[in-house]
Backbone as CSV, one residue per row, in Angstrom:
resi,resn,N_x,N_y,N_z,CA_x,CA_y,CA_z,C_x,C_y,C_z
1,UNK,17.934,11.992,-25.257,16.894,11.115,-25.774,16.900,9.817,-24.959
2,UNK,15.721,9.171,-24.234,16.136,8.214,-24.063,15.461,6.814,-24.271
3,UNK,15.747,6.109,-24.618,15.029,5.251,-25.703,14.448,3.962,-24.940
4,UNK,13.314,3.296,-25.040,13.288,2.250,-24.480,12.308,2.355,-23.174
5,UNK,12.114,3.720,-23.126,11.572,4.060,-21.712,9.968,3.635,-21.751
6,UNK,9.543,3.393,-20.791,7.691,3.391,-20.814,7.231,3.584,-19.602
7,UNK,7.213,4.857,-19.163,6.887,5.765,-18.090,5.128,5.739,-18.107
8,UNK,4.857,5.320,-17.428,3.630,5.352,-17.506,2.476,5.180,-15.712
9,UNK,1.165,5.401,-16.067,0.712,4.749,-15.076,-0.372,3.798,-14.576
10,UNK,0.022,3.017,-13.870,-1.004,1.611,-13.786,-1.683,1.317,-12.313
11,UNK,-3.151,0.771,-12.345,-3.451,0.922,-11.100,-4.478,-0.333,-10.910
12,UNK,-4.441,-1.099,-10.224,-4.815,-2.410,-10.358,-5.791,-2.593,-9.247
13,UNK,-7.092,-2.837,-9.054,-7.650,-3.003,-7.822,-9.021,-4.105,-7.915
14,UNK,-9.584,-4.709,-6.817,-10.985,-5.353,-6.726,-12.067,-4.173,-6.564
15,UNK,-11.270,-3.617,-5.808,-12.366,-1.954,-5.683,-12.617,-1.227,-6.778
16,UNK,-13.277,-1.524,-7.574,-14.047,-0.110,-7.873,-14.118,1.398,-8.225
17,UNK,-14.503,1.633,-6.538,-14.678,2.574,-6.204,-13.190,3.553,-5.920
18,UNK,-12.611,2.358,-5.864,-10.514,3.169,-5.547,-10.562,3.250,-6.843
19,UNK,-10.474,2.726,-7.974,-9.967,3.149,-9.032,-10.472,4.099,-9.638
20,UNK,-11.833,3.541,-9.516,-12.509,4.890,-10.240,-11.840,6.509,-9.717
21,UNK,-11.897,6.482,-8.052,-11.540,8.075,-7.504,-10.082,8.601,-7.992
22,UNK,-9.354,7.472,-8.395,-7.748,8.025,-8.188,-8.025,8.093,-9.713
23,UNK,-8.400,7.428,-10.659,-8.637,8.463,-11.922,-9.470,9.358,-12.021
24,UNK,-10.637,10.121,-11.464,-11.065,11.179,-11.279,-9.422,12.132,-10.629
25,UNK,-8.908,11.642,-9.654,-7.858,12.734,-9.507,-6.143,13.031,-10.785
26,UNK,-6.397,12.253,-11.480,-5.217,12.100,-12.035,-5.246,13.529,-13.212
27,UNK,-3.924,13.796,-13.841,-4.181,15.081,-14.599,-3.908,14.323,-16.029
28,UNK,-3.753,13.220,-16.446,-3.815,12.426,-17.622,-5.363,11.844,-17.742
29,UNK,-5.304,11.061,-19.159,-6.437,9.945,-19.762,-5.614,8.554,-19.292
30,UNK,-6.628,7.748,-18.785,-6.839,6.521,-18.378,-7.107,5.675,-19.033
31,UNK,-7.142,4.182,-20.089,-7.759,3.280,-20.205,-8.514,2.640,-18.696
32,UNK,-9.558,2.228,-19.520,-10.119,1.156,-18.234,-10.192,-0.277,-18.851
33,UNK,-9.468,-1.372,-17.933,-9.967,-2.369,-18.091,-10.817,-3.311,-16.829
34,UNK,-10.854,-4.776,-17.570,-11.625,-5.306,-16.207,-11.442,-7.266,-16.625
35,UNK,-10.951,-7.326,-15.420,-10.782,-8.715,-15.806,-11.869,-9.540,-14.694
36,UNK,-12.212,-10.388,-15.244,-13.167,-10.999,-15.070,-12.734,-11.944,-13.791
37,UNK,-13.540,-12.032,-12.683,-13.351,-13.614,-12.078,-13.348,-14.551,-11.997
38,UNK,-12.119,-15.746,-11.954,-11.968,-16.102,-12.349,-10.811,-17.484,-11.429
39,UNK,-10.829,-18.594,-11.996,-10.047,-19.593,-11.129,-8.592,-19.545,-12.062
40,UNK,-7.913,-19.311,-11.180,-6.069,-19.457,-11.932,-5.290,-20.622,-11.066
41,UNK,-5.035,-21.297,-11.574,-3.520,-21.820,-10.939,-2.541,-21.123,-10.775
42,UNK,-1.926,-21.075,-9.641,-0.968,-20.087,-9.375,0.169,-21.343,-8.468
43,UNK,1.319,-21.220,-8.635,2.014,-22.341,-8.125,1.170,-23.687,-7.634
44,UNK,0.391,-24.220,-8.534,0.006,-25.573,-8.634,-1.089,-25.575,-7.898
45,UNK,-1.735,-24.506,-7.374,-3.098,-24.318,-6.795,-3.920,-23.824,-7.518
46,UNK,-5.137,-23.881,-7.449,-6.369,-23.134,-7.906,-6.832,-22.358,-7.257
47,UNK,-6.529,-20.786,-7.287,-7.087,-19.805,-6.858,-8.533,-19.539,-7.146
48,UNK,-9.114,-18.727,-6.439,-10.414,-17.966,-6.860,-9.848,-16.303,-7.058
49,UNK,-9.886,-15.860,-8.242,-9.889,-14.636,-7.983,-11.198,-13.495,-8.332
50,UNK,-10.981,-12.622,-7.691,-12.216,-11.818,-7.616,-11.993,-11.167,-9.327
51,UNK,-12.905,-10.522,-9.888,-12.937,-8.978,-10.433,-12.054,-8.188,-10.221
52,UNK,-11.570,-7.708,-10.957,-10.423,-6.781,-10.896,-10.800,-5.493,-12.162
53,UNK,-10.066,-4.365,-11.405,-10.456,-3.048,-12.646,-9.041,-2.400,-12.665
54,UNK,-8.607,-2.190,-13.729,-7.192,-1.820,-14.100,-7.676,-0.368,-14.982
55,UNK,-6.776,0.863,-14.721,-6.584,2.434,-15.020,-5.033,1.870,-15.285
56,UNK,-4.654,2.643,-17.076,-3.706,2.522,-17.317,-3.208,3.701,-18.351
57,UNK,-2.617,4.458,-17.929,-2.107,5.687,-18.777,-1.418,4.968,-20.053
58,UNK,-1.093,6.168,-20.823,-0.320,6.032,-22.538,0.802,6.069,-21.477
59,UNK,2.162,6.126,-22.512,3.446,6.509,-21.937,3.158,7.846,-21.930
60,UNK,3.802,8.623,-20.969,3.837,9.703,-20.730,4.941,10.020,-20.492
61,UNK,6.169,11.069,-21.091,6.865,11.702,-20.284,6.863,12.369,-18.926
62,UNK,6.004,13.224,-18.942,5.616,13.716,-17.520,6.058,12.711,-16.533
63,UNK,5.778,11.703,-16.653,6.079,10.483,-15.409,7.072,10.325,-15.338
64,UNK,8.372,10.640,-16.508,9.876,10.200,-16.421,10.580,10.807,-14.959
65,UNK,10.120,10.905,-14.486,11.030,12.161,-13.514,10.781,10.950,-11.842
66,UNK,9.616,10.424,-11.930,8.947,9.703,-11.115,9.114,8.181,-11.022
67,UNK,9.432,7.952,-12.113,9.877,6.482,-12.611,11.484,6.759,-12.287
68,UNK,12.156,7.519,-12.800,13.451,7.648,-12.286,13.594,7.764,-10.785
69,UNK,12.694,8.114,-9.849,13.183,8.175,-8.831,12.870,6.639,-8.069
70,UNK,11.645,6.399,-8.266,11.492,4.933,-7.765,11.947,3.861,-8.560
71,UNK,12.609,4.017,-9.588,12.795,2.450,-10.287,14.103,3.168,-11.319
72,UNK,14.817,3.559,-10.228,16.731,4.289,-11.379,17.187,3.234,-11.736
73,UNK,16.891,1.920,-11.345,17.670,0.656,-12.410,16.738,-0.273,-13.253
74,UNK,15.803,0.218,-13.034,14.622,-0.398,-13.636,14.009,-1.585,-12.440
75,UNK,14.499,-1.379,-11.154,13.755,-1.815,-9.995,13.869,-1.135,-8.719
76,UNK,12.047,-1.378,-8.144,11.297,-0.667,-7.456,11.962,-0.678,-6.231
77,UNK,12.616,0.935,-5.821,13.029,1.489,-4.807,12.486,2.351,-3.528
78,UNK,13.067,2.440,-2.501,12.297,3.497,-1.499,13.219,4.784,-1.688
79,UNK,12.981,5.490,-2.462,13.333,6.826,-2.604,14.076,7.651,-1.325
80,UNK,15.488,7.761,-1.265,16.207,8.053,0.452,15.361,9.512,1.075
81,UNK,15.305,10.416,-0.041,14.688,11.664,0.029,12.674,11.591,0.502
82,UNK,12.157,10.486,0.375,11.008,10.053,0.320,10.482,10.565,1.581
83,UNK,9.522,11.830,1.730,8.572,12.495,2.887,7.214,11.898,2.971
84,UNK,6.862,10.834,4.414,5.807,10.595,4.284,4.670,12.021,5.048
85,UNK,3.419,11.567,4.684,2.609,12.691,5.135,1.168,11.545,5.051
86,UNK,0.325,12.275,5.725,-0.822,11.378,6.065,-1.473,11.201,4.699
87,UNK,-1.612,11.904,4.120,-2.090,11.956,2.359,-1.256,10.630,2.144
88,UNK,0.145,10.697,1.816,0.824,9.700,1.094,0.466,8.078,2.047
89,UNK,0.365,8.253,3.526,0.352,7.163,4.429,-1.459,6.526,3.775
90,UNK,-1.987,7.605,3.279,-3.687,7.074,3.842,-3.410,5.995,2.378
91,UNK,-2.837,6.872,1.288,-3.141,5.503,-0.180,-2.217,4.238,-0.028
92,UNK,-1.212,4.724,0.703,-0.388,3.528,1.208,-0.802,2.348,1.958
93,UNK,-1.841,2.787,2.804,-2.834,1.949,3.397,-3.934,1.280,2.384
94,UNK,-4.725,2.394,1.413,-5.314,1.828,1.084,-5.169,0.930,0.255
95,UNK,-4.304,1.007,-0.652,-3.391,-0.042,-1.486,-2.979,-1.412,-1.103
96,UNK,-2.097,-0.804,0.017,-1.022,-1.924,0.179,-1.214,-2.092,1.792
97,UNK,-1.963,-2.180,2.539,-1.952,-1.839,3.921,-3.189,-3.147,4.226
98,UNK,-3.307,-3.431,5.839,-4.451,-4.006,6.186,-4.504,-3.983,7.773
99,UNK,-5.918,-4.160,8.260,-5.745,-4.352,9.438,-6.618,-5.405,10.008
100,UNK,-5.888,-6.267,11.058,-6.867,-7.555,11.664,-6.908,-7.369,13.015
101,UNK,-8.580,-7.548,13.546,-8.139,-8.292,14.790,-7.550,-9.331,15.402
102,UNK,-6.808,-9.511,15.950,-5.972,-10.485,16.979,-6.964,-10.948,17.861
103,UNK,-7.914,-10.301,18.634,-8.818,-10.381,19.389,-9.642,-9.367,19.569
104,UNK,-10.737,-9.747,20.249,-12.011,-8.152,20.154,-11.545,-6.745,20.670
105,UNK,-9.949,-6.829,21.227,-9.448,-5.697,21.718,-8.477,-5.484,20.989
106,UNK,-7.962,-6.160,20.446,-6.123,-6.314,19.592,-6.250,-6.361,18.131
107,UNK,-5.792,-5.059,17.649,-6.112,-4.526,16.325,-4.220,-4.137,15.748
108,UNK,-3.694,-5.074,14.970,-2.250,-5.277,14.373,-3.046,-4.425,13.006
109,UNK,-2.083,-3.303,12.704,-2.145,-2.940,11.475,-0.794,-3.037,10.582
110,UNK,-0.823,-3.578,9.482,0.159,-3.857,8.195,0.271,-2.837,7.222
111,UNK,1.511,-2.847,6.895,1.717,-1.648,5.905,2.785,-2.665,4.966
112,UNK,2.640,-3.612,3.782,3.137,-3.717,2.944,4.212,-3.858,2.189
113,UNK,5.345,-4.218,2.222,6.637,-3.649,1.776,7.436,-4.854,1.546
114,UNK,6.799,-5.564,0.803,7.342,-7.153,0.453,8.295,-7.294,-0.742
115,UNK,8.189,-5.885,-1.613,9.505,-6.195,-2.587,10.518,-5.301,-1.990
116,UNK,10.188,-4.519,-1.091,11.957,-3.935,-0.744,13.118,-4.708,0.416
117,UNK,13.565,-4.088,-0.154,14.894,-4.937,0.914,14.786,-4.260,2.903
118,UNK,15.359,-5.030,3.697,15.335,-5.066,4.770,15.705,-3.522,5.453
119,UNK,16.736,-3.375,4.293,17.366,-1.520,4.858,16.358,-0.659,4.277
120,UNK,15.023,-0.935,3.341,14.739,0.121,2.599,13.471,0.049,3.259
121,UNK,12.831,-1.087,4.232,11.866,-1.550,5.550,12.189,-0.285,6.990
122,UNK,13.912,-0.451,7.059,14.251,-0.347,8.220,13.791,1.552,7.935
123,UNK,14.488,2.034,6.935,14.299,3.264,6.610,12.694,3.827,6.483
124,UNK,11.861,3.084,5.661,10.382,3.246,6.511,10.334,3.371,7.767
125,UNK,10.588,2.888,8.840,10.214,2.496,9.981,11.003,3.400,10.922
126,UNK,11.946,3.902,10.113,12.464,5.222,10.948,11.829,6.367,10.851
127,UNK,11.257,6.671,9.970,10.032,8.048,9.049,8.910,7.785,9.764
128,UNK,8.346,6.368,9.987,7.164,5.933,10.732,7.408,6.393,11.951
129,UNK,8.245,6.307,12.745,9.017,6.793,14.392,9.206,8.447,14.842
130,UNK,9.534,9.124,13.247,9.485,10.377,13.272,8.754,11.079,13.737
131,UNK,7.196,10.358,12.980,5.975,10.913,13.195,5.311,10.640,14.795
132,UNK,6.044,9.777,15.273,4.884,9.099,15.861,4.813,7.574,16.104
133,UNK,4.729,7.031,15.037,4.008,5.540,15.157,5.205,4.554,15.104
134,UNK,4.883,3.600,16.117,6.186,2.221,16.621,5.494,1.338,15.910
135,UNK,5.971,0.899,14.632,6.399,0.106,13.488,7.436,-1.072,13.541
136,UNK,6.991,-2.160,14.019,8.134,-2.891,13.775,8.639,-3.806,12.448
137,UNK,9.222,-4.534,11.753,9.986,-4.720,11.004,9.412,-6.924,11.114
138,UNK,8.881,-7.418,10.246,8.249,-8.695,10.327,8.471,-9.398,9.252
139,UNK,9.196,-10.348,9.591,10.204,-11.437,8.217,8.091,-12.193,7.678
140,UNK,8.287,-12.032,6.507,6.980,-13.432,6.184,7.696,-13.839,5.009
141,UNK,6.923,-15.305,4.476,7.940,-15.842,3.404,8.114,-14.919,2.391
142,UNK,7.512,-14.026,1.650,7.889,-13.302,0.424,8.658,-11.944,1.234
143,UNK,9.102,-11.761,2.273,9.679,-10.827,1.746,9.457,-9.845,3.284
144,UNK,9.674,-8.633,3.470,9.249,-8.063,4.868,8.120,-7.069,4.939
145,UNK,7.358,-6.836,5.740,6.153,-5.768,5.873,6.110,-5.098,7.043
146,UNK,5.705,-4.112,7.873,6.004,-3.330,8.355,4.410,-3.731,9.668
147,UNK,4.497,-3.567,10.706,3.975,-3.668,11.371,3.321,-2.689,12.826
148,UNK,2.260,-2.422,13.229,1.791,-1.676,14.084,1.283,-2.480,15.092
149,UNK,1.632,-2.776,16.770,1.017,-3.638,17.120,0.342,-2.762,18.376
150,UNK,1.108,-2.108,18.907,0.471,-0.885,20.318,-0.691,0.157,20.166
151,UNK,-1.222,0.051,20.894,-2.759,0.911,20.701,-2.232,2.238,20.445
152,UNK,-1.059,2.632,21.247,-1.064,4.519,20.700,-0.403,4.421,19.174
153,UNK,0.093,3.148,18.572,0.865,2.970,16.874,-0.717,2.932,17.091
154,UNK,-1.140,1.823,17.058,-2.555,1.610,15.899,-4.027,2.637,16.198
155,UNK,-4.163,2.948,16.756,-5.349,4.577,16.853,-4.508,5.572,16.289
156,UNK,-3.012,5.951,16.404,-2.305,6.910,16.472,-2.023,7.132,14.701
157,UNK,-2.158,5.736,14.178,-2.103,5.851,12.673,-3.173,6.263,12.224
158,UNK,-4.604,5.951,12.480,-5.927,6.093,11.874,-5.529,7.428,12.104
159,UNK,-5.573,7.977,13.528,-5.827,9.486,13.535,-4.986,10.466,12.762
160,UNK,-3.339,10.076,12.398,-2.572,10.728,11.639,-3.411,10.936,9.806
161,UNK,-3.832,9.692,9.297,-3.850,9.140,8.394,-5.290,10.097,8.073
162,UNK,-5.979,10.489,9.488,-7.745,10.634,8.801,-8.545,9.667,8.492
163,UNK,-9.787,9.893,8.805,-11.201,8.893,8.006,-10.947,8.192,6.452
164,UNK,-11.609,7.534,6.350,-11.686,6.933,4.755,-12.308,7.843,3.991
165,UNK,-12.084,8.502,2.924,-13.166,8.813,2.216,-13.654,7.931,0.962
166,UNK,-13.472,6.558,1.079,-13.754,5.766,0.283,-14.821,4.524,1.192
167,UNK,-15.832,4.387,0.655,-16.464,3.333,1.583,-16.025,1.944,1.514
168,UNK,-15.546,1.699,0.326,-14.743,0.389,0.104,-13.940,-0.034,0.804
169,UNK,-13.383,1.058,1.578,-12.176,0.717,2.196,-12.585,0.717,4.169
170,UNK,-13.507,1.454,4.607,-13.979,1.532,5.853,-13.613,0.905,6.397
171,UNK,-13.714,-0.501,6.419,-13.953,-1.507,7.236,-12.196,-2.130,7.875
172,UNK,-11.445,-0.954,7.284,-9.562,-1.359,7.590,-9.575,-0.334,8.670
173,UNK,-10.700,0.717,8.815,-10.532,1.631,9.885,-10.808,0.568,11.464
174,UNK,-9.884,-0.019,12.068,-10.472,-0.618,13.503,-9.566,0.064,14.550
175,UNK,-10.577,0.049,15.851,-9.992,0.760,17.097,-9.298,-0.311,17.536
176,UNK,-7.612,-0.294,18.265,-7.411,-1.028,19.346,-7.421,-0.320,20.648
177,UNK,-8.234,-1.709,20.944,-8.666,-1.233,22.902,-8.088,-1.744,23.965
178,UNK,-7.317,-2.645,23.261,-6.657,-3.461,24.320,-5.406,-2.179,24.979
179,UNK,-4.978,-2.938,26.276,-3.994,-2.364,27.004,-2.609,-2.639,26.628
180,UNK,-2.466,-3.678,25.873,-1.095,-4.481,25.549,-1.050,-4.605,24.029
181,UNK,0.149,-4.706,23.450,0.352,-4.965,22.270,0.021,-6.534,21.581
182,UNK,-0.697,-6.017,20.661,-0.766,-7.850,19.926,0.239,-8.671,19.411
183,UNK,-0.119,-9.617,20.076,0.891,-11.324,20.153,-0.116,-11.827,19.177
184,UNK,1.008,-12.817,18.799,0.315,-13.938,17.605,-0.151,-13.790,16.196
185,UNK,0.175,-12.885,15.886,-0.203,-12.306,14.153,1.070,-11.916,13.175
């Protein structure tokens, strides 16, 4: 029995159109909420924040198995056994991922990873290498995120990863054309 547990699932976005699809795929019922936009102070600033739409399962057992593997102390882990695949890379992107130009040729893509620790970064970035893509490892103040700066990493991810099938998200699909890796981002 184990008591105390609240296995569940939550999905937080400005999009829409992401939330809506990933509860069309889910095999549970969803609440929907929606928080309004809105100005917050957030460490002594006044934010603007957008609209937001939140999908939130009941507790579910079913999820216990899943919650135990990413969060066995009750905080969020990189699973050692953890197989990425372009499926798992594309929501990883779309979630938690971004990409900027540096310049009209220099396209740095980000992959996210600001609450894990440096070894649980480094271990991404070895799975990222497996496949393919040179990922490097980038201190920012909260924490570390994972980085793509070379044209065969950053085309080489889109093409692993596949097209968007979300239009919301399109616009993270960019080519780098440059010859050299991006400086300054």
């Amino acid at each position: 029995l184990r008591r105390g547990r609240t296995s569940h699932f939550k999905l937080k976005s400005i999009q829409k159109e992401f939330v809506d699809y990933v509860k069309s795929l889910l095999p549970f019922q969803c609440n929907d909420y929606v928080a309004e936009a809105c100005v917050r102070n957030i460490m002594g600033q006044d934010c603007n924040c957008s609209e937001a739409y939140t999908i939130e399962s009941l507790v579910d057992v079913s999820l216990d198995e899943y919650r135990d593997c990413w969060y066995p102390n009750g905080e969020k882990i990189v699973p050692e056994d953890l197989v990425l695949s372009p499926l798992l890379c594309k929501y990883w992107f779309y979630s938690d991922g971004y990409s900027s130009y540096v310049n009209k040729n220099c396209v740095v893509v980000g992959l996210c990873t600001n609450c894990f620790t440096k070894k649980e970064c480094s271990s991404l970035q070895k799975k990222l290498c497996k496949i393919g893509l040179d990922f490097n490892i980038a201190k920012k103040v909260n924490g570390y995120i994972l980085q793509a700066r070379k044209k065969d990493s950053v085309n080489g991810f889109f093409k692993y990863i596949g097209d968007s099938e979300l239009e919301c998200f399109r616009y993270k699909w960019k080519e780098h054309k440059g010859t050299r890796p991006c400086r300054g981002y």
